[in-house]
N, C-alpha and C positions, 0 to 999 in steps of 0.2 A: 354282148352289149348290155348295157345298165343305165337303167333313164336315171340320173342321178339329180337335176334341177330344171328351173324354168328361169328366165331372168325378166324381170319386167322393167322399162325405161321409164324415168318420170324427171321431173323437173325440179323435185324435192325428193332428192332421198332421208334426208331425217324427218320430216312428214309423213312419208308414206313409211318406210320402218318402223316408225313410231306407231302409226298402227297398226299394222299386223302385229306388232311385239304386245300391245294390247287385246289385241281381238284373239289371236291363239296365244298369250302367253307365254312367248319361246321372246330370249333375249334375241339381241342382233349381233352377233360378228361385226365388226367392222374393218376393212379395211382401205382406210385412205375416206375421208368426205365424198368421194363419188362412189363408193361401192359396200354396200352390207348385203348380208347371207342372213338369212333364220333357219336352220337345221332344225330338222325333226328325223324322227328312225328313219324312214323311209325317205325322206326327198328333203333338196333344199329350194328355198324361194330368194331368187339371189335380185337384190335392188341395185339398179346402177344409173348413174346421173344420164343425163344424156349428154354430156361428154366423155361418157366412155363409148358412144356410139363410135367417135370418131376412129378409135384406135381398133377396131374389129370392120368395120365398113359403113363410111362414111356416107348419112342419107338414109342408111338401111332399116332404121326403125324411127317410131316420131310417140313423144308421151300420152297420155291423153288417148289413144285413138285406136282403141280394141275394143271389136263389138262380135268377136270371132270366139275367144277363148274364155273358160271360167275356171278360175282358180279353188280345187276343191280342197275340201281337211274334212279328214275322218274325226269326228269328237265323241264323247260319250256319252252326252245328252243334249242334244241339237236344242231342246224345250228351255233347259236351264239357261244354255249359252243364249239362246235370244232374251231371255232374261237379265242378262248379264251385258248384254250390249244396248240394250233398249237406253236411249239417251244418249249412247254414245256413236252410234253408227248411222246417220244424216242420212242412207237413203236407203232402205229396205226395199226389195222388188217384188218380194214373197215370204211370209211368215212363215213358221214350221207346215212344212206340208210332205203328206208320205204320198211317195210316187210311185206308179203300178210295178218299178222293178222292187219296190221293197225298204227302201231308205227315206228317212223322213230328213226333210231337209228344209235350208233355210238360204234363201238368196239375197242379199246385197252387195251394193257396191261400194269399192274402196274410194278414196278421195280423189283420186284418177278417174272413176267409172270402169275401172276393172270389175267384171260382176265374180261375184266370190260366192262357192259354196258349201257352207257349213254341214254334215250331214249325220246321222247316225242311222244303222242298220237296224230295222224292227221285223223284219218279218225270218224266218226262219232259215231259207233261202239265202238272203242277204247275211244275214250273222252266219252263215258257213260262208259264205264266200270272204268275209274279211275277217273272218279267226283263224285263215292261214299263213 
């Protein structure tokens, strides 16, 4: 098995792809107005209208209303990227902060309130575990 994406529902998907295409930098795939992908090496973050709910199980998901999951990306300097979104990202939950597993990271949320976690590895520990 292979975790290859996550999808998230919203009500805009050229809004909300529009950010993430900003905030990490990766174009959007698109295919069709209800459905974009942003691919990176490892995983893709796939956006789909919420009428694409209807056609996989109707009811089964609703926009807006995740307070369970957090959307992470590995970056290369968590300090710079907050610098780089400062103005642009409306709701910051936590500024660059290194956490006792070793990653320093940065939490906000998308225009959904999806909470999103920007992080880079600083401690020794952590940069072996994601230089594999």
């Amino acid at each position: 098995m292979n975790f290859v994406s996550i999808r998230v529902i919203t009500g805009d998907v050229a809004r909300l792809a529009g950010f993430y295409e900003r905030a990490t930098g990766v174009s959007a795939d698109w295919f069709g107005e209800d459905f974009a992908e942003l691919r990176t090496a490892s995983a893709t973050l796939a956006i789909g209208s919420t009428r694409t709910v209807a056609l996989f199980a109707p009811g089964s998901a609703r926009p807006s209303d995740n307070r369970s999951v957090v959307l992470e990306f590995l970056v290369d300097d968590v300090d710079r990227v907050h610098e780089n979104l400062t103005g642009f990202v409306e709701d910051f939950v936590n500024g660059p902060t290194t956490m006792p597993w070793g990653n320093r990271s940065l939490l906000f949320r998308d225009p959904d309130g999806n909470l999103v976690n920007f992080f880079t590895p600083v401690t020794p520990a952590a940069i072996e575990k994601f230089a594999r």
